[in-house]
C-alpha positions, 0 to 999 in steps of 0.5 A, a space after each residue: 712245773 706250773 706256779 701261780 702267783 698271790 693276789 695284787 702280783 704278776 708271775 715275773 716275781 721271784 724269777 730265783 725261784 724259776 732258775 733254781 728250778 730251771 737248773 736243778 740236778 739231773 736236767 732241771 725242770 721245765 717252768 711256766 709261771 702263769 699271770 692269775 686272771 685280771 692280773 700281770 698281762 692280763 690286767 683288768 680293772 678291779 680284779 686284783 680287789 680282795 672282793 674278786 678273789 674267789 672268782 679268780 681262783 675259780 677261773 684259775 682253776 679251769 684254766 692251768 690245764 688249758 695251759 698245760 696242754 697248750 704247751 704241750 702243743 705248742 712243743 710236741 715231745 719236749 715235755 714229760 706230762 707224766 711228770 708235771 707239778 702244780 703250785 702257788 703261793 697265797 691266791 696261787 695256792 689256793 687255786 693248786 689246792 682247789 685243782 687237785 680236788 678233781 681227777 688230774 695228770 699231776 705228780 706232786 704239788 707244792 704251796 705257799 702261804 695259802 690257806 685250804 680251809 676257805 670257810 675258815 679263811 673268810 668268815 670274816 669278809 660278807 662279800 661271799 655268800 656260803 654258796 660261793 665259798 662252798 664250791 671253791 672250798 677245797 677242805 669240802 672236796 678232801 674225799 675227792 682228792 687222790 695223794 700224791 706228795 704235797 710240799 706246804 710252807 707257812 710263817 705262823 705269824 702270817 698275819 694274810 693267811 693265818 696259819 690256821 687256815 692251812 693247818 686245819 686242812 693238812 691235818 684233815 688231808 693227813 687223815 685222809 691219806 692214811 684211810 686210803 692207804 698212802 703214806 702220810 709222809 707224802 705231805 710235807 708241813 714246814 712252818 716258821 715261827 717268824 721269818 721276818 717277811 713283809 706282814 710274814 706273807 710275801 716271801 719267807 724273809 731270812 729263811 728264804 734261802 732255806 725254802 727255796 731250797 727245801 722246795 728244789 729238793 721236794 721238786 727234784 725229788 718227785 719230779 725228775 727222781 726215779 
């Protein structure tokens, strides 16, 4: 399982959620959380600004793989890529739901706090030009992507990423399941009304416990499950 982190953080936050994942029944799961570009150990100046973000997540999104496969390398035989997962949280997320709008090797996904409706996201910020957020947009590529099962959760009151960035495009990608014949099911949609989470964004506060958990079953489920 590969997880990227949100803006302004590096990939050391939450290391609970890596051993839940490390130690998960039938053999636990192979983890790597992997810094976004300009930030954690690869800090650059400026680039964990609101004004950079897209560019991260375009460069994030034709790195993972490089990443993956130099695991691979790296570790011949240890790893099953067959059963490999993406995910992230906010600019993560964003990155994971970009990803998977192109061919891939991965099982199934799972996101946080992260929006998937880019236009929606930033028509308030004049930073980015239509052009740019077109190609990063994944609601624009949603034909292009093949299901596979998606874990989403969000805090309705996320005051970063408003809820109806997300919601918008799980109801397009639902719709586009059901056309290509697959089980809408696949999708998992978990929202709180609050959580009590700094700006309801940065982790799920009093219910964090309960995503997390809901996270290693959807992961053990697909990732490790028969």
């Amino acid at each position: 399982m590969v997880w990227m982190h949100g803006r302004t953080v590096n990939k050391e936050l939450d290391p609970g959620r890596y051993l839940r994942w490390m130690r998960a029944d039938h053999g636990g799961i192979a983890t790597c959380a992997i810094d976004l570009p300009g930030h954690g150990e690869r800090a650059a100046s400026g680039w964990d600004e609101p004004g950079r973000t897209l560019e991260v997540i375009e460069q994030m999104v034709g790195e993972v793989d490089g990443v993956v496969d130099a695991l691979d390398a790296a570790y011949p035989g240890m790893f099953d890529l067959s059963r490999a997962g993406i995910g992230g949280m906010s600019a993560g997320g964003i990155v994971t739901l970009r990803r998977l709008c192109e061919p891939h090797r991965y099982r199934c996904a799972s996101v946080e706090s992260t929006v998937g409706n880019i236009e929606f996201f930033f028509q308030r910020e004049a930073v980015f030009s239509p052009a740019h957020i077109a190609r990063v947009d994944p609601m624009r590529r949603i034909p292009d992507w093949r299901p596979i099962p998606l874990s989403v959760m969000h805090s309705r009151a996320d005051s970063v990423a408003p809820i109806a960035g997300i919601e918008s495009f799980v109801q397009r990608l639902r719709a586009h399941y059901k056309g290509a014949g697959a089980d809408e099911g696949l999708i998992r949609f978990q929202t709180w009304p609050q959580t009590g989470a700094p700006m309801e964004h940065n982790g799920f506060g009093r219910v964090a416990g309960e995503a997390k958990a809901q996270q290693v079953e959807f992961l053990t489920r697909y990732l490790l499950g028969t």
